[in-house]
N, CA, C and O atoms as a GROMACS GRO file, in nm:
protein
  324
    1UNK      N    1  10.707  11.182  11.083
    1UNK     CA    2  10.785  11.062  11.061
    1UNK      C    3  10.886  11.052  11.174
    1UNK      O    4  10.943  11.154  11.212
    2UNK      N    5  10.914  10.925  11.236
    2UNK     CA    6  11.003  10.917  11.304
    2UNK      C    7  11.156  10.955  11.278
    2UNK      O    8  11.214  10.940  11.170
    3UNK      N    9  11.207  11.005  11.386
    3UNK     CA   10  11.373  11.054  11.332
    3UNK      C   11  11.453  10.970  11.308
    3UNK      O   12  11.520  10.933  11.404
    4UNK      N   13  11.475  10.917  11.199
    4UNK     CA   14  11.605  10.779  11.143
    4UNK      C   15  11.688  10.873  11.102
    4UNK      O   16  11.678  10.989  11.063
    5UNK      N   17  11.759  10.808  11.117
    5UNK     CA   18  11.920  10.836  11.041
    5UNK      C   19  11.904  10.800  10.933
    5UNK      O   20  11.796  10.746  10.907
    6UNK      N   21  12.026  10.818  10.802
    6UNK     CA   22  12.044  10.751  10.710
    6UNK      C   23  12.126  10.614  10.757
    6UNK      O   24  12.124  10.516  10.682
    7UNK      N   25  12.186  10.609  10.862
    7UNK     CA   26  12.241  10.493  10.926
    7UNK      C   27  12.158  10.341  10.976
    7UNK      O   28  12.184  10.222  10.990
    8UNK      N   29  12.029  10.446  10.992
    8UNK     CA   30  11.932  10.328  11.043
    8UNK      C   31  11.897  10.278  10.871
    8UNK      O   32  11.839  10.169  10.867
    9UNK      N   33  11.920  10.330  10.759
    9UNK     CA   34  11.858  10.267  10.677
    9UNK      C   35  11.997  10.155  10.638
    9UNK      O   36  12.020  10.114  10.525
   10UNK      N   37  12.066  10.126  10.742
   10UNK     CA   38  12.165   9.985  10.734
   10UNK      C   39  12.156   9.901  10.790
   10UNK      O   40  12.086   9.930  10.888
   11UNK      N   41  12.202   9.741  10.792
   11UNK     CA   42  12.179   9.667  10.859
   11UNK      C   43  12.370   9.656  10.925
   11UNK      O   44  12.467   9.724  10.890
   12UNK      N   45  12.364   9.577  10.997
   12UNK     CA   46  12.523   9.543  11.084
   12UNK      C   47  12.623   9.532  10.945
   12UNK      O   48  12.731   9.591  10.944
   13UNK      N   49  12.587   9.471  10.853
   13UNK     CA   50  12.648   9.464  10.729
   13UNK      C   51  12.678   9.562  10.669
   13UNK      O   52  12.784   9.547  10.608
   14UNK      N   53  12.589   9.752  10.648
   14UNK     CA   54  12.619   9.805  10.599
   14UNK      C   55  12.533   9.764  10.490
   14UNK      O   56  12.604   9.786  10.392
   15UNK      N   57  12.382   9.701  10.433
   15UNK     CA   58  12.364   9.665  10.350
   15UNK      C   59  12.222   9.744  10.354
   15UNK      O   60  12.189   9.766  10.470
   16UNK      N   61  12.141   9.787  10.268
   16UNK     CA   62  12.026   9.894  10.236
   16UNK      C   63  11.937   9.797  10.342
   16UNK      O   64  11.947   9.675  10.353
   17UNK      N   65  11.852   9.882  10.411
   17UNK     CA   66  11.743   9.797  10.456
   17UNK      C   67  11.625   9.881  10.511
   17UNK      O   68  11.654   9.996  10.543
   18UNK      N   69  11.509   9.844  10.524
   18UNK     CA   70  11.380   9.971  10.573
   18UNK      C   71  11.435   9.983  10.734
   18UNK      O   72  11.448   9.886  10.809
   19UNK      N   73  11.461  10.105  10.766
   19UNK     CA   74  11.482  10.108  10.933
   19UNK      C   75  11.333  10.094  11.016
   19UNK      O   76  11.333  10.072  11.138
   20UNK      N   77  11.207  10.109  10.937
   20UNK     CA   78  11.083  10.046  11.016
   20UNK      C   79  11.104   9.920  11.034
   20UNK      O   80  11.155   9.881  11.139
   21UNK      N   81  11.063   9.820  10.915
   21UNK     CA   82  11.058   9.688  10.959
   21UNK      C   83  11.156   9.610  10.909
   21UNK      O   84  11.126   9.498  10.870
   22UNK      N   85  11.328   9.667  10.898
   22UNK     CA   86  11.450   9.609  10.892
   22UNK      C   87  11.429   9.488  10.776
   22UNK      O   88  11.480   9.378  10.795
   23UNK      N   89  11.355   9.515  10.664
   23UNK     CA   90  11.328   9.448  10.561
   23UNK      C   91  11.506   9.473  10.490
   23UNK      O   92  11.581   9.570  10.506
   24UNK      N   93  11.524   9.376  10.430
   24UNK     CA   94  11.674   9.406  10.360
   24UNK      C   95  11.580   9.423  10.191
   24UNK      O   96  11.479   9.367  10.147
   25UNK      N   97  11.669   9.521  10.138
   25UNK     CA   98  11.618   9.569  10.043
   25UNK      C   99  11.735   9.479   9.889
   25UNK      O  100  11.690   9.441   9.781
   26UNK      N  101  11.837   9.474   9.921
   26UNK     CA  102  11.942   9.419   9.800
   26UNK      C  103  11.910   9.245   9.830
   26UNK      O  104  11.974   9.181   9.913
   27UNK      N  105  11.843   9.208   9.778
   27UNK     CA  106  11.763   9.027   9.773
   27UNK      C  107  11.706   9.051   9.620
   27UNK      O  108  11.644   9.146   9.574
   28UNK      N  109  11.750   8.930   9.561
   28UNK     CA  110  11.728   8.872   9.391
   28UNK      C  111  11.543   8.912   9.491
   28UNK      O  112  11.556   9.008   9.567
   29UNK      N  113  11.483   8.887   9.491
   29UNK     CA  114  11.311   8.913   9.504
   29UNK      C  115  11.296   9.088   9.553
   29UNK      O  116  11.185   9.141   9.544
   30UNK      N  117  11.397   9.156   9.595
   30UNK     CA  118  11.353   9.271   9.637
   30UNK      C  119  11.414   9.358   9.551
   30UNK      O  120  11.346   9.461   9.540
   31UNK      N  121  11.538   9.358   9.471
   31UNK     CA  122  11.582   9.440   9.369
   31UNK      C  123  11.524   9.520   9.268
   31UNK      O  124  11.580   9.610   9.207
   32UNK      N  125  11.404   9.480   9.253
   32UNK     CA  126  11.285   9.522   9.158
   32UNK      C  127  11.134   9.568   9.228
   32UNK      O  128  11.018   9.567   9.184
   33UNK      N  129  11.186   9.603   9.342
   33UNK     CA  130  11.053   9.697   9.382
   33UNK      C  131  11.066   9.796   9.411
   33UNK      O  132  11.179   9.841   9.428
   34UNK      N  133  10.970   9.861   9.427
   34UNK     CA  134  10.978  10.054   9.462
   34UNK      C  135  11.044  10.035   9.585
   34UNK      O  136  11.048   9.928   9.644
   35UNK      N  137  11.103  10.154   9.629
   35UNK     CA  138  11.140  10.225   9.783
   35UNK      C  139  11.147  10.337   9.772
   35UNK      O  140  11.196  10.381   9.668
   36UNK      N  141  11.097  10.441   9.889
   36UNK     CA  142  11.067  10.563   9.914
   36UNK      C  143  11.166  10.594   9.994
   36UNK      O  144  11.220  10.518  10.076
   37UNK      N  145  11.204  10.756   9.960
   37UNK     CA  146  11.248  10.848  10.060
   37UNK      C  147  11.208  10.885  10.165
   37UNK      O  148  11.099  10.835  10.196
   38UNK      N  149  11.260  10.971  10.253
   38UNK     CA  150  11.161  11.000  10.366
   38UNK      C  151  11.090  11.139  10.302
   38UNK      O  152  11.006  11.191  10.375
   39UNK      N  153  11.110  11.191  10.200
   39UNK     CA  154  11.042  11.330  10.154
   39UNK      C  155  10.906  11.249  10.016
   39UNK      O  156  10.843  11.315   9.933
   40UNK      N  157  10.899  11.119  10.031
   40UNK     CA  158  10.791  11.066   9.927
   40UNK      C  159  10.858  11.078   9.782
   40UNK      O  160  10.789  11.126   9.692
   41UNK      N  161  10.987  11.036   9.756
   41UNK     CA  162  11.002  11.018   9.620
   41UNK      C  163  11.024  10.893   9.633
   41UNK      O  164  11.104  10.841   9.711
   42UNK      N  165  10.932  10.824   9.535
   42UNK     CA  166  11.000  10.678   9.515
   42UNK      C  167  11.050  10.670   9.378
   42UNK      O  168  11.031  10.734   9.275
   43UNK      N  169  11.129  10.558   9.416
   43UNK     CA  170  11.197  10.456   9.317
   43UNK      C  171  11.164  10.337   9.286
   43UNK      O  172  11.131  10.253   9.369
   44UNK      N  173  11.174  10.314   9.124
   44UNK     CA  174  11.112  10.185   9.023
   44UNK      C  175  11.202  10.070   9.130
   44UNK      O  176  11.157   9.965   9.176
   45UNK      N  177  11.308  10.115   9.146
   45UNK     CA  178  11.402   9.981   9.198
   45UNK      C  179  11.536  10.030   9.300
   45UNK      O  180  11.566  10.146   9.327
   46UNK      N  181  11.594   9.928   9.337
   46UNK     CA  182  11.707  10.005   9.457
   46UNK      C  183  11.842  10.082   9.388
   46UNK      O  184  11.906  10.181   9.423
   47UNK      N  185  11.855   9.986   9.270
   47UNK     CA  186  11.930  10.080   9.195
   47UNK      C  187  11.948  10.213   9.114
   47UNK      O  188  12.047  10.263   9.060
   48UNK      N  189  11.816  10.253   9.126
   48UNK     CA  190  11.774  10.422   9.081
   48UNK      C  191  11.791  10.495   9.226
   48UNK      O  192  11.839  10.608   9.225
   49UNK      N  193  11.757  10.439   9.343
   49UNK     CA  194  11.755  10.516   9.468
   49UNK      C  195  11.896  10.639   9.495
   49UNK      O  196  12.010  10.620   9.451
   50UNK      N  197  11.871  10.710   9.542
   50UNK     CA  198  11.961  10.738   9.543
   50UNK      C  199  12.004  10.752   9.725
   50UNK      O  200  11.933  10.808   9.808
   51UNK      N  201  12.106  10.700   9.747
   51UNK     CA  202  12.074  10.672   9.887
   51UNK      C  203  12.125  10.772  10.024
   51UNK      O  204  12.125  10.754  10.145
   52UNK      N  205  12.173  10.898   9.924
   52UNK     CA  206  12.178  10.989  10.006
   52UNK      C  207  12.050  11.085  10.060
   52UNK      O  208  12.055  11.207  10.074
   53UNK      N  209  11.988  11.036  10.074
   53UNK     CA  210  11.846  11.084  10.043
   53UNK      C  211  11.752  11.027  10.167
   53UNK      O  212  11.639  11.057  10.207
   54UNK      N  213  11.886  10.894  10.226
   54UNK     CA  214  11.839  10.785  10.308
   54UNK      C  215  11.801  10.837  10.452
   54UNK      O  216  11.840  10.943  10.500
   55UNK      N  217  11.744  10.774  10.494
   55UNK     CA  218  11.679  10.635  10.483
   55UNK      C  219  11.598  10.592  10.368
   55UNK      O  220  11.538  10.677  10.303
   56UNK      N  221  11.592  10.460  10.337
   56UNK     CA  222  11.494  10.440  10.217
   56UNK      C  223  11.386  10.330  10.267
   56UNK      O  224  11.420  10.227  10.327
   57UNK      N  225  11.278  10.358  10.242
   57UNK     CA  226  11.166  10.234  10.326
   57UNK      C  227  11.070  10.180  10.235
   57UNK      O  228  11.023  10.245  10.141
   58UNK      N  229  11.039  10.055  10.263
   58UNK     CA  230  10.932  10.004  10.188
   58UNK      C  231  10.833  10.077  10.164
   58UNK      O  232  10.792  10.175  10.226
   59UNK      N  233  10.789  10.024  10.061
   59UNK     CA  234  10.638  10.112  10.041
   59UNK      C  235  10.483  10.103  10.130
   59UNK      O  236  10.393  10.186  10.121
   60UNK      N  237  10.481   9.965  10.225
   60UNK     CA  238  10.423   9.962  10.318
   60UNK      C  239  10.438  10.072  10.461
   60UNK      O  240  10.355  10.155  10.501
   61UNK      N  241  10.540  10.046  10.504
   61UNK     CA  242  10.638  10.098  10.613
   61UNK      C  243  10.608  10.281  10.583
   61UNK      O  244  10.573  10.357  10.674
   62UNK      N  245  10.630  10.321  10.448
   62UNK     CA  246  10.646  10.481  10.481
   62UNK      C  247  10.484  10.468  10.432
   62UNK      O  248  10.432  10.534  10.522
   63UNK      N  249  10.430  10.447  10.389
   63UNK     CA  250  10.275  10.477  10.407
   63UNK      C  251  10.172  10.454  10.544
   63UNK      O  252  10.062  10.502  10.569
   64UNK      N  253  10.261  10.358  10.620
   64UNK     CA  254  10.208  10.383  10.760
   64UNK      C  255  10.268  10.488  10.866
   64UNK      O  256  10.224  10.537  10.970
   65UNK      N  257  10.404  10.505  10.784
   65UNK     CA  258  10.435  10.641  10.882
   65UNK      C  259  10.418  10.772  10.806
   65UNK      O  260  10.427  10.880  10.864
   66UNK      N  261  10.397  10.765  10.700
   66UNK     CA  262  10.317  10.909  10.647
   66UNK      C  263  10.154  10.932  10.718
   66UNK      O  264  10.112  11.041  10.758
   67UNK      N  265  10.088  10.820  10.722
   67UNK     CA  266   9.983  10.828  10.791
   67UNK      C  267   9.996  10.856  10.927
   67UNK      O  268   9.904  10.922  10.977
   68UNK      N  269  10.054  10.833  10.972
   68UNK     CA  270  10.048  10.834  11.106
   68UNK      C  271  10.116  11.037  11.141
   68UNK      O  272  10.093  11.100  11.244
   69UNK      N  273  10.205  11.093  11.008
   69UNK     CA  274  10.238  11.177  11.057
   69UNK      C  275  10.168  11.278  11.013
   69UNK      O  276  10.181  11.388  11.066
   70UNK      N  277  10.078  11.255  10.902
   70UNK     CA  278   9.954  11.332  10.860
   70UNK      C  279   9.846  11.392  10.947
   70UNK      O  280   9.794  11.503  10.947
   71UNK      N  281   9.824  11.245  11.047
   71UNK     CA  282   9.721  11.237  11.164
   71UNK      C  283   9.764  11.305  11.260
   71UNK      O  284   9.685  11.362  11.336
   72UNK      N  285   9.882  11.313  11.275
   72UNK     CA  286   9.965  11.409  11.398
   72UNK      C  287   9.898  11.564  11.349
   72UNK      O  288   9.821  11.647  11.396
   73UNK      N  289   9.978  11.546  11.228
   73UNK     CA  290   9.992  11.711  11.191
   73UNK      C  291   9.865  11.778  11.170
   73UNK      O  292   9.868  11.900  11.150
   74UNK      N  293   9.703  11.688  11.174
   74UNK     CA  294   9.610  11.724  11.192
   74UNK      C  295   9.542  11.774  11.339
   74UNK      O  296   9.472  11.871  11.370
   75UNK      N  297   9.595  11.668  11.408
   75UNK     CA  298   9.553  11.680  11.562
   75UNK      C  299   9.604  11.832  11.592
   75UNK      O  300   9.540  11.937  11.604
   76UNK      N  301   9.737  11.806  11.598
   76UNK     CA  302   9.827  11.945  11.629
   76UNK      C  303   9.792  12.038  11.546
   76UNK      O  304   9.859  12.136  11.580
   77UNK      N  305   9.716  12.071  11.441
   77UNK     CA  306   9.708  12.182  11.379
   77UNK      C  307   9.571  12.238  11.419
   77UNK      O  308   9.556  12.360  11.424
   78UNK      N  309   9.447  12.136  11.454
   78UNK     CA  310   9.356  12.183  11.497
   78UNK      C  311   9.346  12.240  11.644
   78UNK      O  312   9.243  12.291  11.689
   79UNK      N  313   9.459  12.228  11.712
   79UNK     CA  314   9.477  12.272  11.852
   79UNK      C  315   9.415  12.127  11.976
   79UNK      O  316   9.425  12.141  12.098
   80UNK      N  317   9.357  12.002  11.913
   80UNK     CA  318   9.322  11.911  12.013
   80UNK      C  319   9.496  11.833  12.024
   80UNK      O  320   9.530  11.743  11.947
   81UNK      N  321   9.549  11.864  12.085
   81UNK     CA  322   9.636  11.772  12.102
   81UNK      C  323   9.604  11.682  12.156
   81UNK      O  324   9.683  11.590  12.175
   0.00000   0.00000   0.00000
C-alpha cells in the first residue's frame, strides 16, 4: 500500500476523505457506507470508524491498492522482481 499519512486522509478543511481518490467521506449520501483501514478493517459507516487508525479509504480505492500490494508481495516473494 502506498505510504499515506493519517493527514492525507484530510481534505484542506480537515474533513475525512479517501487520500486515493480524495472522495469526501462526511456527505448526507456517503455517511452510510463502509470505509476501510489501511490494515482491512472496515466500517458499517464513518461514524463507527475510528479514525486513528487513519487513513480511511473507500471500499473501491483500498481494494485496488490491496491488489496491487498483494501482486507486489508476490512478484517480490517469488524472487522475479
Amino acid at each position: 500500500m502506498h505510504n499515506y499519512s493519517r493527514s492525507d486522509g484530510l481534505d484542506e478543511r480537515g474533513r475525512p476523505q479517501c487520500p486515493h481518490c480524495e472522495t469526501r467521506f462526511r456527505a448526507a449520501e456517503r455517511d452510510r457506507e463502509t470505509i476501510i483501514d489501511p490494515d482491512g478493517t472496515s466500517y458499517a459507516t464513518i461514524d463507527e470508524a475510528d479514525f486513528s487508525n487513519g487513513p480511511l479509504f473507500c471500499p473501491p480505492c483500498w481494494a485496488a491498492l490491496e491488489t496491487t500490494r498483494l501482486a507486489r508481495q508476490s512478484i517480490d516473494g517469488s524472487g522475479n522482481a
